[in-house]
C-alpha positions in Angstrom: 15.3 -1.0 -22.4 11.6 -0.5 -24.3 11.4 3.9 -24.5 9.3 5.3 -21.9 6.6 5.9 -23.7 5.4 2.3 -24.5 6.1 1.5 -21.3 4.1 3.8 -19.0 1.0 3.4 -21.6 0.6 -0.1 -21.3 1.5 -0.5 -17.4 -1.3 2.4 -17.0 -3.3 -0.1 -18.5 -2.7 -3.2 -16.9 -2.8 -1.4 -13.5 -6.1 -0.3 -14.0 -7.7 -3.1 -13.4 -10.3 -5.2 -15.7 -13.9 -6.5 -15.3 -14.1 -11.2 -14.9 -16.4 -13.1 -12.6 -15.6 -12.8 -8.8 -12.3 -12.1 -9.2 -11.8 -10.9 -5.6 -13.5 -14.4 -3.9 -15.6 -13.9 -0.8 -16.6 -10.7 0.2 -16.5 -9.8 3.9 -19.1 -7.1 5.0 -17.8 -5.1 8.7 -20.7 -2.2 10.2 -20.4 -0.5 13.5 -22.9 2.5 13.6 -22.9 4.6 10.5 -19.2 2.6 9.5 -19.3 -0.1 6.3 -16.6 -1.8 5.2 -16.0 -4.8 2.4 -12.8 -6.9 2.6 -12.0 -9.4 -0.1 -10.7 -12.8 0.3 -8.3 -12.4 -2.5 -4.7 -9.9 -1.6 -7.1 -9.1 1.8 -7.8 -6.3 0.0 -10.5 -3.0 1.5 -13.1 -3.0 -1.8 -14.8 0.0 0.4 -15.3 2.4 3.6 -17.3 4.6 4.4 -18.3 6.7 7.5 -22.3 8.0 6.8 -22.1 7.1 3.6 -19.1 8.9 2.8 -16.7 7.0 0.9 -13.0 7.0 2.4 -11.5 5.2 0.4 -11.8 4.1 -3.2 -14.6 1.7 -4.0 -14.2 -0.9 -6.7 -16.9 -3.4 -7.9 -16.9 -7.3 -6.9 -16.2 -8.0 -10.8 -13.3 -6.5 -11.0 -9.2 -7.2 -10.0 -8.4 -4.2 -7.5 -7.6 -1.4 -9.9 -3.9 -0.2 -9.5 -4.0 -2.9 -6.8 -6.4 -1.0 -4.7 -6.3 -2.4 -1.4 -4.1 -5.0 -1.3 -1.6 -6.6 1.3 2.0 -6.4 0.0 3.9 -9.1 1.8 7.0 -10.1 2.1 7.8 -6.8 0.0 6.0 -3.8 -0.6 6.8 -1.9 -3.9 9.2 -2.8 -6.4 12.5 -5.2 -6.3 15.3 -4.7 -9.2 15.0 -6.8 -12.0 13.4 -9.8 -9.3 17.2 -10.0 -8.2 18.5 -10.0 -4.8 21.7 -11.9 -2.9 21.3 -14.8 -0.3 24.6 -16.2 1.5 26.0 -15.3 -1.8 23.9 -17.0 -3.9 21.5 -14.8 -6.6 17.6 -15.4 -6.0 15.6 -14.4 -9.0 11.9 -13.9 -8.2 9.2 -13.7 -10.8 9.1 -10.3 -12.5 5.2 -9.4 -12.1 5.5 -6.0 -13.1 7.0 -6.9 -16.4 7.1 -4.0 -18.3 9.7 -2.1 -15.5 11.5 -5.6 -15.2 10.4 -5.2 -11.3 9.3 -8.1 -9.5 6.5 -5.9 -7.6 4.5 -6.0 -4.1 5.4 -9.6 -2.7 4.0 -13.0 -2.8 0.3 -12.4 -1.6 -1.4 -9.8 -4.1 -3.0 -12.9 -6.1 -4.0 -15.4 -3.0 -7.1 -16.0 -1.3 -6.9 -15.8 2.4 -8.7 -18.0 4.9 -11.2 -16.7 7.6 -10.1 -17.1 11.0 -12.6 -15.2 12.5 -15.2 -12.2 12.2 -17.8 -10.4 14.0 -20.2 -8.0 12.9 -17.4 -5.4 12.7 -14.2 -7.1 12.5 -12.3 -10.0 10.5 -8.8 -11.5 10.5 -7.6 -13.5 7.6 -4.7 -15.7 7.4 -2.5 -16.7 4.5 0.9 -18.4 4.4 3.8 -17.2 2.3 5.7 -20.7 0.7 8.8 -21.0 0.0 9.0 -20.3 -3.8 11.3 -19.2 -6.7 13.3 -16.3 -5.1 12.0 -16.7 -1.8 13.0 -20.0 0.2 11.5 -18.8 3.3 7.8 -19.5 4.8 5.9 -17.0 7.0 2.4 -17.6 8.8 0.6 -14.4 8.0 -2.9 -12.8 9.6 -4.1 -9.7 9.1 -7.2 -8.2 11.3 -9.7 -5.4 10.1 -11.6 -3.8 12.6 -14.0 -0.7 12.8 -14.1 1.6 15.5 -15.5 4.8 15.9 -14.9 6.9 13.2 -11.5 4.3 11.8 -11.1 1.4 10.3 -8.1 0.2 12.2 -5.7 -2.8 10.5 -3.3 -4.9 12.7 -0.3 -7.2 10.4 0.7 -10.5 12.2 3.8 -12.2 10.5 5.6 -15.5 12.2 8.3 -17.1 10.6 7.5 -20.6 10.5 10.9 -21.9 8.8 14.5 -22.8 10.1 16.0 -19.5 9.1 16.0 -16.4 9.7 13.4 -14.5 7.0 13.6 -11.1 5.2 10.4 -9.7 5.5 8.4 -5.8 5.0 4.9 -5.0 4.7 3.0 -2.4 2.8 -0.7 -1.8 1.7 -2.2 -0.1 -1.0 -4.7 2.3 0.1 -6.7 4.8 -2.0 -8.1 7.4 -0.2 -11.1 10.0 -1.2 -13.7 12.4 0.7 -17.1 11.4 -0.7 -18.1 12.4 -3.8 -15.0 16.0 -3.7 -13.4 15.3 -6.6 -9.8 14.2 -5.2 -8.1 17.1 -7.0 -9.6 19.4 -4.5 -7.9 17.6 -2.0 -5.1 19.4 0.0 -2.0 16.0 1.2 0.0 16.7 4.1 2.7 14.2 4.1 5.2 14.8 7.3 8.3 13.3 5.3 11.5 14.8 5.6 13.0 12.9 2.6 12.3 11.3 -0.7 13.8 8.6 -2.8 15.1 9.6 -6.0 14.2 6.8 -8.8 14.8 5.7 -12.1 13.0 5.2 -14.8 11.9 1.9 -14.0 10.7 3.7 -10.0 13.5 2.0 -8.5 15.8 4.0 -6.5 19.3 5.8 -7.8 22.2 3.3 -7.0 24.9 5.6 -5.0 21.7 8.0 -3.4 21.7 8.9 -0.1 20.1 5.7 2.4 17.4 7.3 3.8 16.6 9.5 0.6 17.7 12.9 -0.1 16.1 16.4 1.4 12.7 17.4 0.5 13.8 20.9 1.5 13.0 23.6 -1.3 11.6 21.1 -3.6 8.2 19.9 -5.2 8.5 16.7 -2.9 7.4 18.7 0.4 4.7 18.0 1.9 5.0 19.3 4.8 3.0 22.0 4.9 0.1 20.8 2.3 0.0 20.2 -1.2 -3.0 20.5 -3.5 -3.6 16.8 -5.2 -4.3 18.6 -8.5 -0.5 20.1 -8.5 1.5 16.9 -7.9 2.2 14.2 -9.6 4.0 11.3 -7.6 5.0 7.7 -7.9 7.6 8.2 -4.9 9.0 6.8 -1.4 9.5 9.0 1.2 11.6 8.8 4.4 12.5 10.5 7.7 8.9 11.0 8.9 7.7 12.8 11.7 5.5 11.0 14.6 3.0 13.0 16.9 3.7 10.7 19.9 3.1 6.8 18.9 1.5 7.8 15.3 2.6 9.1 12.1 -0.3 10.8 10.4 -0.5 11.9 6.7 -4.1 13.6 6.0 -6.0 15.0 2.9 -8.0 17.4 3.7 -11.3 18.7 1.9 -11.8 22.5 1.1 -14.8 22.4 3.9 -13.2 21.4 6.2 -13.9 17.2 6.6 -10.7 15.4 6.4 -9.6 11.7 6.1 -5.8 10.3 7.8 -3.7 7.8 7.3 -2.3 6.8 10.7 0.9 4.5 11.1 3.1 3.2 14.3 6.6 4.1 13.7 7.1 0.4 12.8 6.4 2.0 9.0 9.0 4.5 9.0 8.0 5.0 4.9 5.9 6.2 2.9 4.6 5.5 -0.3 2.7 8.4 -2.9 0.9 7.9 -5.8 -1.3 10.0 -7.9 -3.1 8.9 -11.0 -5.4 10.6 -13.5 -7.1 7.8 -14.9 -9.1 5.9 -12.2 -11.9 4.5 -13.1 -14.1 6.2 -10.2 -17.3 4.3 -9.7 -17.0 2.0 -12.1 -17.2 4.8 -15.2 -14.3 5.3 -17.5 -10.3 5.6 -16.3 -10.4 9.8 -16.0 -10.7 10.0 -12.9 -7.9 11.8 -10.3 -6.9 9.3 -7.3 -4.1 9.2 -4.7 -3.2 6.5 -2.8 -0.8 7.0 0.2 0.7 3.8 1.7 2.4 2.4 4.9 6.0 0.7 4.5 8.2 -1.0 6.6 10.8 -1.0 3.9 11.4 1.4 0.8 11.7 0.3 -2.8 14.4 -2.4 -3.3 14.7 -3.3 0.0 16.1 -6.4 -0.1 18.9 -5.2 -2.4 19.8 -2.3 0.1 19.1 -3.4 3.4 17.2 0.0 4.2 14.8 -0.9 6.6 14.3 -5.2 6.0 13.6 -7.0 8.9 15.1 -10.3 9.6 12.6 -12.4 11.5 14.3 -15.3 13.3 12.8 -19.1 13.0 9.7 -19.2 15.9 9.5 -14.9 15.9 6.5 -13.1 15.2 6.1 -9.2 14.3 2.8 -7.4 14.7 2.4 -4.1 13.2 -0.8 -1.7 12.8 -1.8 1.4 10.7 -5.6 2.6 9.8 -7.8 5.4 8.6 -9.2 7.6 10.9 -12.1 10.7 9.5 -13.7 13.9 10.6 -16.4 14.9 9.3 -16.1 18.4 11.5 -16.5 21.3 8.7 
C-alpha cells in the first residue's frame, strides 16, 4: 500500500472538484415563496438552496463537477466497498475501483449519469435513471428520485424497483453539504443523535472483526450527542444506533444566533455518514474553506461485504424512502 501521505493529498485533490463546460447537464430551477433550489441532471445532484437568500447547503457553479461529490445520489451503494470485491452465490464480483487511490470502488453506479425528467412544476422535479447490469453488478433497478420544496424544506423522496429476475442488493445515500448563510461553518455547533461509530482503516473502510453496528461513542471524541463545535472535529466516519423523535431522525447544526439548519431522515436510513473538510472551495474562491457534509444511509461502509443493513429487493419490488432539510431562521 502507497504511505498515507501521498494518498490523502492527491484524493483531497481529486475530490475537490474541477472547472469544464456544463459538466452537470441541465439545470433544474424549484421556487416556492422565498425557497430556490437548482438540481442537476447529472448524479441528480442539489447545486443549491436557499431559504431568503440564505444558503443551506453548499453552492457550487454550473462549470464545475460537484466538489467532494456535493450533492449527489449514491445508488446501489453509498460510501465505500473493499477493494470493488464482494461475493455472489459464491462467485467474486469485482466492480470498478473509482476511488482509486483507497482501492475502494466508491458511492454506486449513478454519480456520473444524467438522469431523465419525468416531471416538474414550479417547485418540484423527479428524475429517473436506471442502474444496468454491469461489471460487478448483474442486477438492474428502475430508479426516480423527487425534489420538492415546502415551506421552510426541501423534502427528497428515493424510488428504487427492481426490474430483473433476481433478487437485487441495493442501499442509498446522498451527499449533502450543509451551511447557514454566509457563518463560516466552523462556528457551527453538529448534533448528531448516534449512539455508535464505525471504526476504519486507513483506506475508511471498516475494521474486519469490529462490533456490527459499530462500537460505543460513550466517553469519546465521536459523540455527538449533545453538540460538537464543527471547528473541533475532524470526521470521515459512519455512525450507527441513531435515535428517532417519533417517524424522524434529526441531526442539526446550529448557528451561534440562534438560526439552525436539519437533516431529517425516516428510520429507513438507520446511518449516518460525517465529513468535515478544510479545503472547500466556498463560492467558487480557492479550496480553504471549512465544510461538513452529513449524509443519510441505508447501509454503512462495505455493506455488501458485511451484510449490515443491505436490502435485498425481490424481482417486481419497489422501496421508497425519504429524508430532507428542514431550517429556522428563529434567532
Amino acid at each position: 500500500m502507497r504511505s498515507p501521505t501521498p494518498v490523502s493529498t492527491s484524493f483531497a485533490q481529486r475530490k475537490a472538484g474541477s472547472t469544464m463546460r456544463n459538466p452537470t447537464g441541465q439545470q433544474f430551477e424549484l421556487s416556492l415563496g422565498t425557497a430556490r433550489a437548482v438540481i442537476t441532471q447529472v448524479a441528480a445532484s442539489i447545486r443549491e438552496f436557499s431559504i431568503d437568500g440564505h444558503h443551506l447547503t453548499e453552492p457550487y457553479g454550473a462549470d464545475v463537477r460537484p466538489p467532494f461529490g456535493t450533492g449527489i445520489v449514491l445508488v446501489p451503494w453509498p460510501n465505500r466497498i473493499e477493494d470493488g470485491i464482494w461475493i455472489h452465490d459464491g462467485e467474486e464480483q469485482l466492480l470498478d475501483l473509482t476511488e482509486p487511490e483507497l482501492h475502494n470502488a466508491l458511492h454506486g453506479l449513478l454519480r456520473d449519469r444524467p438522469y431523465d425528467l419525468v416531471s416538474q412544476t414550479a417547485g418540484s422535479v423527479t428524475l429517473a435513471a436506471t442502474v444496468f447490469p454491469t461489471r460487478g453488478y448483474l442486477f438492474e433497478l428502475d430508479t426516480t428520485v423527487r425534489y420538492e420544496l415546502l415551506p421552510n424544506e426541501l423534502r427528497v423522496t428515493h424510488v428504487i424497483r427492481n426490474v430483473g429476475e433476481e433478487a437485487a442488493p441495493v442501499a442509498v445515500g446522498t451527499h449533502p453539504f450543509f451551511r447557514i448563510g454566509d457563518i463560516p461553518t466552523e462556528q457551527l455547533t453538529l448534533t448528531v443523535p448516534a449512539g455508535t461509530r464505525f471504526e476504519t482503516d486507513a483506506r475508511l473502510n471498516p475494521v474486519s472483526g469490529g462490533p456490527v453496528d459499530g462500537s460505543p461513542v460513550d466517553g469519546t471524541r465521536f459523540d455527538l450527542r449533545g453538540g460538537r463545535l464543527v471547528a473541533d472535529v475532524d470526521l470521515d466516519d459512519a455512525f450507527g444506533d441513531v435515535q428517532a423523535e417519533g417517524d424522524e431522525i434529526r441531526s442539526r447544526l446550529t448557528a451561534p444566533d440562534g438560526r439552525w439548519v436539519e437533516l431529517w431522515q425516516q428510520p429507513q436510513f438507520p446511518y449516518i455518514q460525517v465529513f468535515t473538510t478544510r479545503i472547500y472551495p466556498r463560492d467558487g474562491g480557492a479550496p480553504t474553506a471549512t465544510a461538513i457534509a452529513v449524509e443519510p444511509m441505508t447501509a454503512p461502509p462495505n455493506a455488501f461485504n458485511s451484510g449490515t443493513g443491505l436490502r435485498w429487493l425481490q424481482p417486481g419490488e419497489t422501496w421508497s424512502l425519504s429524508w430532507g432539510i428542514r431550517y429556522s431562521g428563529s434567532r
